[in-house]
C-alpha positions in Angstrom: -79.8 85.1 16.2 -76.5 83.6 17.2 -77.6 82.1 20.2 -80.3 79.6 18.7 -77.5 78.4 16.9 -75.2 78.1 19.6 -78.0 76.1 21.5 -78.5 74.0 18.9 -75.2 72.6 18.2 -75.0 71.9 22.1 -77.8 70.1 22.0 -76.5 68.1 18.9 -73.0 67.5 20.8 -75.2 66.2 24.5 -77.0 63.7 22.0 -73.9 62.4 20.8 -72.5 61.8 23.6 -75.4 60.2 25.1 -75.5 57.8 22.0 -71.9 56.9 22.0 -72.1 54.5 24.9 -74.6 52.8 23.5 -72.8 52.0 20.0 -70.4 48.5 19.3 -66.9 49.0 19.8 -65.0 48.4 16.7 -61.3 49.4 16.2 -58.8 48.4 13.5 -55.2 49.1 12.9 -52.7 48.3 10.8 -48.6 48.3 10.7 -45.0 46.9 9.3 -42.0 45.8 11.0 -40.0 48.3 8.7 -40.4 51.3 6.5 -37.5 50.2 4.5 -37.0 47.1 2.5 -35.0 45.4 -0.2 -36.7 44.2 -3.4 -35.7 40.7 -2.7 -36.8 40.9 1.1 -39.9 40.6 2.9 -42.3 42.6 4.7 -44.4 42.1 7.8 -47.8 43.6 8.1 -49.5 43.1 11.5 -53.5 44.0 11.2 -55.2 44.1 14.6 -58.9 44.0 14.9 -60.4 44.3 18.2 -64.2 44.4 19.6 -66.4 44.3 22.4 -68.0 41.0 21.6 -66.8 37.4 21.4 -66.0 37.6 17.5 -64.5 40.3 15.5 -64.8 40.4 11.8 -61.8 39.3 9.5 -60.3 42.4 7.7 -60.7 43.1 3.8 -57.6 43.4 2.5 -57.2 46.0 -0.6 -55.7 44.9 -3.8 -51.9 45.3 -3.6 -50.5 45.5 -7.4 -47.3 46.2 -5.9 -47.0 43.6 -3.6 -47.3 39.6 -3.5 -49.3 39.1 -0.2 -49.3 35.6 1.9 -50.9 35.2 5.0 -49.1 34.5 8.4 -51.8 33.1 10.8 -53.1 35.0 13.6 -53.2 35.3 17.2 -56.5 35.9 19.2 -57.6 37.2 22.8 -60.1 37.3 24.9 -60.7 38.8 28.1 -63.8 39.8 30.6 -63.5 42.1 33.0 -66.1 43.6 35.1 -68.6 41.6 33.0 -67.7 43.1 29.7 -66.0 40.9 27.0 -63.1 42.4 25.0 -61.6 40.8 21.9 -58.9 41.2 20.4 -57.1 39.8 17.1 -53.7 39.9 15.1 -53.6 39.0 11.5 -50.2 38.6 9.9 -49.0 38.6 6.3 -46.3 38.6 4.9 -45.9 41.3 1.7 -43.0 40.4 -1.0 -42.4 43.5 -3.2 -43.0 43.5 -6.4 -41.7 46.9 -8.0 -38.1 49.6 -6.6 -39.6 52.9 -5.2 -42.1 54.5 -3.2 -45.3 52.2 -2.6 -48.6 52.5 -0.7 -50.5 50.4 1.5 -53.9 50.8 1.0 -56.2 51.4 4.2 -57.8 48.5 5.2 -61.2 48.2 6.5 -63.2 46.3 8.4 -67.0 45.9 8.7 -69.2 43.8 11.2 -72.9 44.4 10.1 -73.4 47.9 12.0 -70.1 49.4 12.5 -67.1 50.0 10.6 -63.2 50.9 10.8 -60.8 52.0 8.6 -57.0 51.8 9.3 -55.3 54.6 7.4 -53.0 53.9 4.4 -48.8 52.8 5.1 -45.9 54.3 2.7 -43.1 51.6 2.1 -39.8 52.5 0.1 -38.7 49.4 -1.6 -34.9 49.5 -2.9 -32.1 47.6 -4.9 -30.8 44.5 -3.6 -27.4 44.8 -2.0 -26.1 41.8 -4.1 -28.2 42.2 -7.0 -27.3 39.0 -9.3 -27.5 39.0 -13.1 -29.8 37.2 -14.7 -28.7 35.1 -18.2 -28.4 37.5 -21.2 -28.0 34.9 -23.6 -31.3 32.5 -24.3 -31.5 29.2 -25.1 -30.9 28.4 -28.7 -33.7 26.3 -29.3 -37.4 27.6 -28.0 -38.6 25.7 -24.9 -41.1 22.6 -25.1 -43.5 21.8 -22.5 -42.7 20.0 -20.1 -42.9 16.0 -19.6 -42.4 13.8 -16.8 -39.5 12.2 -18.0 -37.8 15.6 -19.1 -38.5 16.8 -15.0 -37.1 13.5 -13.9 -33.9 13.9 -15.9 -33.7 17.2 -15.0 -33.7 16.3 -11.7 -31.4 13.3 -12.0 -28.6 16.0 -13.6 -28.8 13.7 -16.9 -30.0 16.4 -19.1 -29.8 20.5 -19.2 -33.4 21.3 -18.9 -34.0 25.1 -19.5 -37.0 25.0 -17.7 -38.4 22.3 -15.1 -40.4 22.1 -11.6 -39.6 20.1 -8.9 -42.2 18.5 -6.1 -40.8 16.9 -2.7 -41.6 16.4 0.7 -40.0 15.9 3.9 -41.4 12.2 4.3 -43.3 9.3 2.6 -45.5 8.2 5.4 -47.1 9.8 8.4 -49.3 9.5 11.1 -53.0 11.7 11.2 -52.4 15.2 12.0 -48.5 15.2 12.1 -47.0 17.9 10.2 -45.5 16.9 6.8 -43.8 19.8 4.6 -44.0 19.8 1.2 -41.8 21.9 -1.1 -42.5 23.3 -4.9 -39.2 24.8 -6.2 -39.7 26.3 -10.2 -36.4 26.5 -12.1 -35.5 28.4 -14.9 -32.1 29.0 -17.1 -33.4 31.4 -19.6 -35.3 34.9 -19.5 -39.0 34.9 -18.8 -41.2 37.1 -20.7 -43.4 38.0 -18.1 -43.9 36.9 -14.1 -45.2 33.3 -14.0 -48.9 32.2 -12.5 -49.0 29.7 -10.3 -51.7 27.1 -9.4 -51.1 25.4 -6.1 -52.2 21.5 -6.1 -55.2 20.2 -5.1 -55.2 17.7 -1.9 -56.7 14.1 -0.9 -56.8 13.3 2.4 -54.7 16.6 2.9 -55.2 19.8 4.7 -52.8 22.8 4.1 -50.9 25.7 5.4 -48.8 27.8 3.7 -45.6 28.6 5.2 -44.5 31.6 3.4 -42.5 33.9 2.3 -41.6 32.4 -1.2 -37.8 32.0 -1.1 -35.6 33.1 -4.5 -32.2 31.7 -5.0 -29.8 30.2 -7.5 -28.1 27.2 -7.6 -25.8 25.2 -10.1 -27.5 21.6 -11.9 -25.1 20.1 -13.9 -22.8 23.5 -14.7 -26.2 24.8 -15.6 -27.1 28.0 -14.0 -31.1 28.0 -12.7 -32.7 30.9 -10.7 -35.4 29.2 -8.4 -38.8 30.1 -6.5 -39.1 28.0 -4.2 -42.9 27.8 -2.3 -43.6 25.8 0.4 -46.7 24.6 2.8 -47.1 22.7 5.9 -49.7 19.5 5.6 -52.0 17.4 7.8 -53.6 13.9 7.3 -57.1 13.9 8.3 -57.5 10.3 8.5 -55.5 7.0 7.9 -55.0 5.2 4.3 -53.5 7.0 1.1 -52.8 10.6 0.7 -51.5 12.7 -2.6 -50.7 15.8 -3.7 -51.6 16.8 -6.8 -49.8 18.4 -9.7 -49.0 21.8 -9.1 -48.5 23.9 -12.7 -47.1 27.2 -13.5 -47.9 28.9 -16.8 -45.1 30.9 -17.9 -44.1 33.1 -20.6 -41.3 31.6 -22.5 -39.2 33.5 -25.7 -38.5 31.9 -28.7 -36.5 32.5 -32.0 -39.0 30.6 -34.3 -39.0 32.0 -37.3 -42.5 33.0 -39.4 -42.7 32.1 -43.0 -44.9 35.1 -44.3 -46.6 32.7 -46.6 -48.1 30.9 -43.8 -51.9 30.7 -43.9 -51.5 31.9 -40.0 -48.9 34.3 -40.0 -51.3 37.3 -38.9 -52.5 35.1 -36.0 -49.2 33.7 -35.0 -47.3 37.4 -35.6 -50.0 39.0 -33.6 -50.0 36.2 -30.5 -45.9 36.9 -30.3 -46.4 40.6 -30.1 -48.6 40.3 -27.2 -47.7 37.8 -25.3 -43.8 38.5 -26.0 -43.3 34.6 -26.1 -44.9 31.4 -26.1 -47.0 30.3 -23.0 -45.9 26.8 -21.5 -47.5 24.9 -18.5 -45.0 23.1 -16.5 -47.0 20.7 -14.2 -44.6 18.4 -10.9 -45.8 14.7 -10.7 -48.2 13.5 -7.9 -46.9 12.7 -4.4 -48.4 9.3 -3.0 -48.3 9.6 1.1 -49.1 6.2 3.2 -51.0 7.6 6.3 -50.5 4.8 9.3 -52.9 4.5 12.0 -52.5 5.6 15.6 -51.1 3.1 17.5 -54.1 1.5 20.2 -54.4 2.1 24.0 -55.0 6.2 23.9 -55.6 7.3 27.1 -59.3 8.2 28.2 -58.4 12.4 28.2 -56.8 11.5 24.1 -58.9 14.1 22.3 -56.9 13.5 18.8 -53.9 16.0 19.4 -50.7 14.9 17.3 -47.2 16.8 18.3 -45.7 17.7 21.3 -47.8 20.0 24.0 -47.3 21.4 27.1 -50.5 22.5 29.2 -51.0 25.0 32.0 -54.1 26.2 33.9 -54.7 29.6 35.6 -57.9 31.5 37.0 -58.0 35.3 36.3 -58.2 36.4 40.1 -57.1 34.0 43.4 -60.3 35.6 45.6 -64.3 35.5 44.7 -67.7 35.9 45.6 -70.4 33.7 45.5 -72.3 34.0 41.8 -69.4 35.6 40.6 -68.2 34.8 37.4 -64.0 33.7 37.3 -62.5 33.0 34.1 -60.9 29.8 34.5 -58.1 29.3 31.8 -56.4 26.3 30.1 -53.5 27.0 27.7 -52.2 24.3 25.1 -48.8 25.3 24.0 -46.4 23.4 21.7 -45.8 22.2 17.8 -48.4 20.0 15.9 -52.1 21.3 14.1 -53.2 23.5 17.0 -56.5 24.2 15.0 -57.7 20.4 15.7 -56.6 20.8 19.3 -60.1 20.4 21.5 -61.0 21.2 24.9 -60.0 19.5 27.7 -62.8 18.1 29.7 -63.0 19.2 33.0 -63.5 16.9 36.1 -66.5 17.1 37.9 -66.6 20.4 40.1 -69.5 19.6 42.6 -68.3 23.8 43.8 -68.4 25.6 40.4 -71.0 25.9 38.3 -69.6 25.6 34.9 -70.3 27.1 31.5 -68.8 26.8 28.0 -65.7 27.6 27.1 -64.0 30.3 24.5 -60.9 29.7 22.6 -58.4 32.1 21.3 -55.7 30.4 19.2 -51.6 32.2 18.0 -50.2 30.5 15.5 -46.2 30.8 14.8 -44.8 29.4 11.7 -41.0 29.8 12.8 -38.5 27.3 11.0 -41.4 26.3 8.6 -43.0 24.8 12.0 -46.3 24.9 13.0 -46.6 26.1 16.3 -48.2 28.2 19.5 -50.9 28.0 21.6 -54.7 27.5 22.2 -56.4 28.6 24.7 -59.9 27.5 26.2 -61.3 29.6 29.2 -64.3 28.4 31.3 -66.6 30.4 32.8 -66.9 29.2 36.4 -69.2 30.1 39.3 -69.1 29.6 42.8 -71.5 27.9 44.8 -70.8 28.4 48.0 -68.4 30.1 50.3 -65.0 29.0 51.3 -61.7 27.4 49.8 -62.6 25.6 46.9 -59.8 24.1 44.7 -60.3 23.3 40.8 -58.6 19.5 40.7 -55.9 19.2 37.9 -57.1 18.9 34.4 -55.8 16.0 32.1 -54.6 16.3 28.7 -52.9 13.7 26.2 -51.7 13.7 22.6 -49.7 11.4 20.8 -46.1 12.6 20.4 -45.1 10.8 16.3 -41.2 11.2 17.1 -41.7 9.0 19.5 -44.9 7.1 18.7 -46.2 7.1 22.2 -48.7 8.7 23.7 -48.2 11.6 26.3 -50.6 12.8 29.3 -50.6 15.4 31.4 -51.7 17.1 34.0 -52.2 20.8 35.1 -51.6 21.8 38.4 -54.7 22.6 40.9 -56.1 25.8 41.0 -56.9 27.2 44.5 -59.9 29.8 45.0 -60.5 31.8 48.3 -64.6 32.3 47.7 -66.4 35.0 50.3 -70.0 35.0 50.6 -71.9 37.2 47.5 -74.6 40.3 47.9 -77.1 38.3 47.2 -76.9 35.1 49.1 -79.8 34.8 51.2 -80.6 35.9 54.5 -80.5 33.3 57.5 -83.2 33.2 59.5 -82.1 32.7 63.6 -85.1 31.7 66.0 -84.7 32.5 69.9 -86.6 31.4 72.5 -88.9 34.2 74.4 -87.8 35.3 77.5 -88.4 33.7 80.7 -90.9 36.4 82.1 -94.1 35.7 80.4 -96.8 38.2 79.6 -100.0 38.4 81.8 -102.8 36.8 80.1 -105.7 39.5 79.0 -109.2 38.9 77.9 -109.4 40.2 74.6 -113.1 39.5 73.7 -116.0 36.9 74.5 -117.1 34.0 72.4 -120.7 33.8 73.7 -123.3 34.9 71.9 -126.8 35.5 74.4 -130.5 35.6 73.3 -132.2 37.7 72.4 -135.3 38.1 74.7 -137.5 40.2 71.8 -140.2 38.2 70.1 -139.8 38.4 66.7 -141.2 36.4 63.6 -140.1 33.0 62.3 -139.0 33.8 58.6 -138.4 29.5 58.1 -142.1 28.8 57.3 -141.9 31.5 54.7 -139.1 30.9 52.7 -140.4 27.2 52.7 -143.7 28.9 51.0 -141.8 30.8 48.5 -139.4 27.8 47.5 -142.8 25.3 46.7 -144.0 28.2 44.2 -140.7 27.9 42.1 -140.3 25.5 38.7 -139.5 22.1 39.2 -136.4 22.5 36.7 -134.8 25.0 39.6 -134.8 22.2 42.2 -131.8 20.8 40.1 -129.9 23.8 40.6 -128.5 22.9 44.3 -127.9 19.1 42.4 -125.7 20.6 39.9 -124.0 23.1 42.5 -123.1 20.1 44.5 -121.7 17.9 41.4 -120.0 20.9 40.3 -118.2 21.3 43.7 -117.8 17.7 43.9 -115.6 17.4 40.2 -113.5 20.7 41.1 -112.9 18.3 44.2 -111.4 16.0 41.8 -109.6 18.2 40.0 -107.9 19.8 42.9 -106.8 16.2 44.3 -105.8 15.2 41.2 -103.4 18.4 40.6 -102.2 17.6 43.8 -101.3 14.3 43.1 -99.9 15.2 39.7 -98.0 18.6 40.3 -96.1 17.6 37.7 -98.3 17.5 34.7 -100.0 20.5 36.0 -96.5 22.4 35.5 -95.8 20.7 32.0 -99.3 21.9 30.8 -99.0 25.7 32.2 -95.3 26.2 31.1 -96.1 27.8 27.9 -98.3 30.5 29.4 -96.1 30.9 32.3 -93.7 32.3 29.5 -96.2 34.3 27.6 -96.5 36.1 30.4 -92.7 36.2 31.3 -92.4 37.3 27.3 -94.4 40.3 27.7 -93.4 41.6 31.1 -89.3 41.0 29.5 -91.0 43.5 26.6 -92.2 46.1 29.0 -89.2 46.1 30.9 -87.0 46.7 27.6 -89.5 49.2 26.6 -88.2 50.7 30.0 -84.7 51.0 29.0 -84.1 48.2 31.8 -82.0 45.9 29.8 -80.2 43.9 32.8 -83.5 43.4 34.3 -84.9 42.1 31.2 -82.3 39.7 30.5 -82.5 38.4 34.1 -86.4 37.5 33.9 -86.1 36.0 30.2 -82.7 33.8 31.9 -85.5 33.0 34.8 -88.5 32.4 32.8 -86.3 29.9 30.4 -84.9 28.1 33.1 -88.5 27.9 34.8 -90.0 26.4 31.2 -87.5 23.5 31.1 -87.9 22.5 34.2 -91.4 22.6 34.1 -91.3 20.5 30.9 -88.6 17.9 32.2 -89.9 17.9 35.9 -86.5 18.7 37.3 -84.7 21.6 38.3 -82.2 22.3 35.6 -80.8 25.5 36.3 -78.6 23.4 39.3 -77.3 21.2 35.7 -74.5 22.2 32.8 -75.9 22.7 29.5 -74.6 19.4 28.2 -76.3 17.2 31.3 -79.2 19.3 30.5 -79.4 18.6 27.0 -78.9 14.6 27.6 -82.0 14.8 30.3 -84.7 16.6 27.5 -83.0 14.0 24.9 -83.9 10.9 27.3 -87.2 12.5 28.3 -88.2 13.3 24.8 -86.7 10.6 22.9 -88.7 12.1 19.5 -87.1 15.6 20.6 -85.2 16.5 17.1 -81.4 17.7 17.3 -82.1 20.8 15.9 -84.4 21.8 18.7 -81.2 20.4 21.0 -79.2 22.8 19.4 -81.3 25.7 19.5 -82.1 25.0 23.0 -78.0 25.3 23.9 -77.7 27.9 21.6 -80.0 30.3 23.7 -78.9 28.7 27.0 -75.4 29.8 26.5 -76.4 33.5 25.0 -78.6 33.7 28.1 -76.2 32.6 30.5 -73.4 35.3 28.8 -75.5 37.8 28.9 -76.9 37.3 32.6 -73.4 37.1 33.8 -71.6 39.6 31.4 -74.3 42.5 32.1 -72.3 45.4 30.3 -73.5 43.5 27.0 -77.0 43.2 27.8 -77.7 46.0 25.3 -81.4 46.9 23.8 -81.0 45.0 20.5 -79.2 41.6 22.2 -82.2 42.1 24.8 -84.6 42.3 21.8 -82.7 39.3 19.6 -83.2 37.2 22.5 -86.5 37.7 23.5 -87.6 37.1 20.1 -85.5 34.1 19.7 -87.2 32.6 23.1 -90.0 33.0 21.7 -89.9 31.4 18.6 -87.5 28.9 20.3 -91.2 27.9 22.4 -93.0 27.7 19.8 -90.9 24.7 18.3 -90.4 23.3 21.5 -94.2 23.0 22.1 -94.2 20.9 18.8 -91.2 19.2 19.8 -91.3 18.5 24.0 -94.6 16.3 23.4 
């Protein structure tokens, strides 16, 4: 008995160990800077998500009642090697404690349709502040009011002592689209809150944020009045030129009071019962709006200005200095420096009559050091070798417009040199030689005449003349319509020849059919690589017989800009779809570790359904 068991478990283990290669690759973790922090510190929790495909999913993150939790930006990267695409991101946030003692970081989790990871729970000890200062004992002696613009603006002249007031400034009045403008939201209070204050961030025209935490706690002195202070602040963008604002920003806050209840008020059970549980009265305190003049960008951009505003560096790099021929080399430009690196575009590359080119991926790392947006973005190209020999990638142009000092900047990477050998699969040259000089005795290999035969025999002709005259007189057309029937397939032949063209366009859709069903079989097969290879060949083979030209030898983009001029009624959602598989085609053909059976699958179906819109469409 124990060794059917014993058999059976093996067999379990062998299956799961077959299946294992075959399955995503999804890891998360999760860690701090410290184990040990002050209550008036910060934390710094790094979560790192990484993949085996181009995009990893953002993690969850649990409730934290013990901590306040602001996000940090994040820092992504991408590499292939050996045709397999690896991914890689940070996430940052920044944790503010909330409560003295031991606290746990709940495991977080991450989930991208099919697969997920858990990263295991963190213990924090939070303690006492080294220079822990006292708050006022004594409250105000009259309850506070809500607060009014005029009230803030005194308080922030120093004419009067405001318990309770917040404040709204920024670093400048005007700007110029994109350049980083910091705004700051300090609360102040003089007296005791009842509870923790709830803050509602302002609302934005023209304006895109990004927080710049952690939320800074002081005190300071206004006017021999004492004030503890929150300070929050956030980096903004213009989109576009003309007026910006920021909003009112509003915390609700608990505020005591000494107001007295007369019992014989008609609302004393309401009123008694609203200051038990709220331990105070609830007040809004709202900043005034922030008018921003937006000024244009100067004219006479350069022709590589893609709308960057800062101060960049660039550099390009190639993964490997030595290639083959079809080989895929990641071809790298990085964009480093201070300014809204999420609006930062791709460089365009300059023609490269020796590469092959194919879109890029970007990874971006985002620093918020000295409440300054900064880092780097970087765009890899997928590049392919034509043909053997040195080939050099030219320098690649990149300008932005540098607001200190309201000029515009361009640069220029430096070349990139490539040592390509010949691939395994280039094709084999064909050398003719002459014969040699001694030629080859001539032989008689048969005869060509054909002698009489001297045996009398009968003459059929007269006969079959006979039988003919006894047939219909309908069947004499037969030979007539055998001869007009040869005589239009004539015409059709001559007429394919002179129109190849048409001919192609007409016989592309079942040319795919049949490529669709033979990609099938060969995923039926297990024969993944091979399937993606003949669906990459068959599509390439349908748009080319559709526009007449041999695509495969253009970029997607040049492509896309040929069907658009040949099918002017071609709609843009068939362009897009018609990139869309292009590029997954083209990764997958060149990246073969992720031609998997369900991506194989996916993108036979999509070709096909991609056809059918296109036979609509291509007309």
């Amino acid at each position: 008995m124990p060794a059917r068991p014993l058999k059976f478990f093996c067999a379990l283990a062998l299956a799961l160990l077959l299946a294992a290669p075959g399955a995503a690759y999804l890891a998360v973790t999760a860690e701090t800077d410290r184990s040990t922090v002050e209550i008036d510190g910060n934390l710094y929790l790094t979560v790192t998500v990484s993949g085996d495909s181009a995009n990893v999913p953002e993690p969850k993150l649990p409730n934290m009642q013990n901590f306040n939790v602001y996000s940090s930006g994040r820092s992504q990267s991408i590499s292939i090697i050996n045709g397999k695409i690896t991914t890689s991101v940070s996430f940052t946030y920044i944790l503010t404690p909330r409560f003295i003692g031991a606290q746990t970081i709940p495991s977080i989790s991450v989930f991208n349709g099919k697969e997920k990871a858990i990263a295991p729970e963190l213990q924090v000890t939070v303690t006492k502040a080294k220079a822990a200062l006292a708050a006022p004992s004594q409250p105000a002696s009259r309850p506070a009011q809500p607060a009014r613009p005029a009230a803030r603006k005194q308080a922030a002249g120093g004419a009067d002592r405001v318990p309770i007031f917040i404040k709204a400034e920024t670093d400048r009045k005007s700007a110029y689209p994109g350049e980083q403008i910091n705004v700051s939201i300090k609360f102040y209070t003089s007296v005791p809150l009842s509870s923790n204050p709830q803050y509602v961030p302002p609302a934005f025209k023209n304006l895109i944020s990004e927080d710049l935490p952690p939320v800074r706690n002081g005190e300071t002195d206004i006017n021999g009045v004492r004030y503890a202070y929150s300070e929050i602040k956030a980096a903004m963008f213009a989109l576009t030129p003309g007026p910006a604002e920021i909003k009112s920003a509003t915390v609700i806050a608990q505020v005591p009071t000494d107001e007295q209840i007369d019992p014989f008020d008609p609302n004393f059970f309401q009123k008694f019962m609203a200051r038990s549980g709220a331990q105070g009265q609830s007040r809004d305190f709202s900043t005034d709006p922030i008018s921003i003049d937006i000024k244009p960008l100067p004219a006479g951009a350069p022709a590589a200005f893609g709308g960057a505003v800062g101060t960049y560096s660039v550099l390009a790099s190639a993964d490997r200095s030595e290639a083959r021929t079809g080989e895929a080399v990641n071809f790298s430009v990085t964009v480093t420096g201070s300014g809204n690196l999420k609006a930062v575009t791709a460089p365009k590359l300059p023609d490269l009559a020796d590469f092959k080119v194919f879109d890029t991926m970007s990874s971006l790392d985002i620093r918020k050091d000295g409440d300054v947006i900064s880092g780097k973005k970087t765009f890899t190209y997928i590049l392919v070798p034509r043909a053997e020999g040195r080939k050099t990638v030219p320098p690649v142009k990149f300008a932005f417009f540098d607001p200190r000092a309201g000029a515009y900047r361009e640069l220029a990477t430096d070349p990139v040199t490539l040592t390509v050998e010949k691939g395994a699969q280039a094709g084999k040259s064909l050398n003719f030689t002459p014969g040699s000089a001694a030629a080859s005795a001539v032989t008689q290999s048969g005869s060509d005449i054909r002698y009489v035969s001297e045996r009398k025999g009968g003459d059929a002709l007269p006969f079959v003349a006979a039988q003919v005259n006894t047939l219909p007189y309908w069947s004499h057309a037969v030979p007539a319509a055998l001869l007009g029937l040869s005589f239009l397939l004539a015409r059709m032949n001559r007429f394919k020849l002179a129109n190849p063209l048409l001919f192609r366009f007409r016989r592309a859709r079942s040319e795919a059919a049949r490529d669709i069903e033979e990609t099938e079989a060969l995923i039926k097969a297990g024969k993944h690589n091979e399937a993606v290879s003949t669906l990459y060949d068959s599509y390439m083979a349908y748009l080319s017989d559709k526009c007449g030209v041999k695509v495969s030898a253009l970029t997607i983009r040049k492509a896309t800009d040929l069907i658009k001029a040949r099918f002017p009624r071609a709609s843009a959602r068939a362009l897009e779809e018609i990139k869309d598989l292009w590029s997954a085609l083209e990764l997958r053909h060149f990246s073969p570790a992720a031609a998997e059976a369900e991506g194989a699958r996916d993108l036979t179906r999509k070709y096909s359904l991609l056809i059918e819109l296109l036979e609509k469409e291509l007309r």
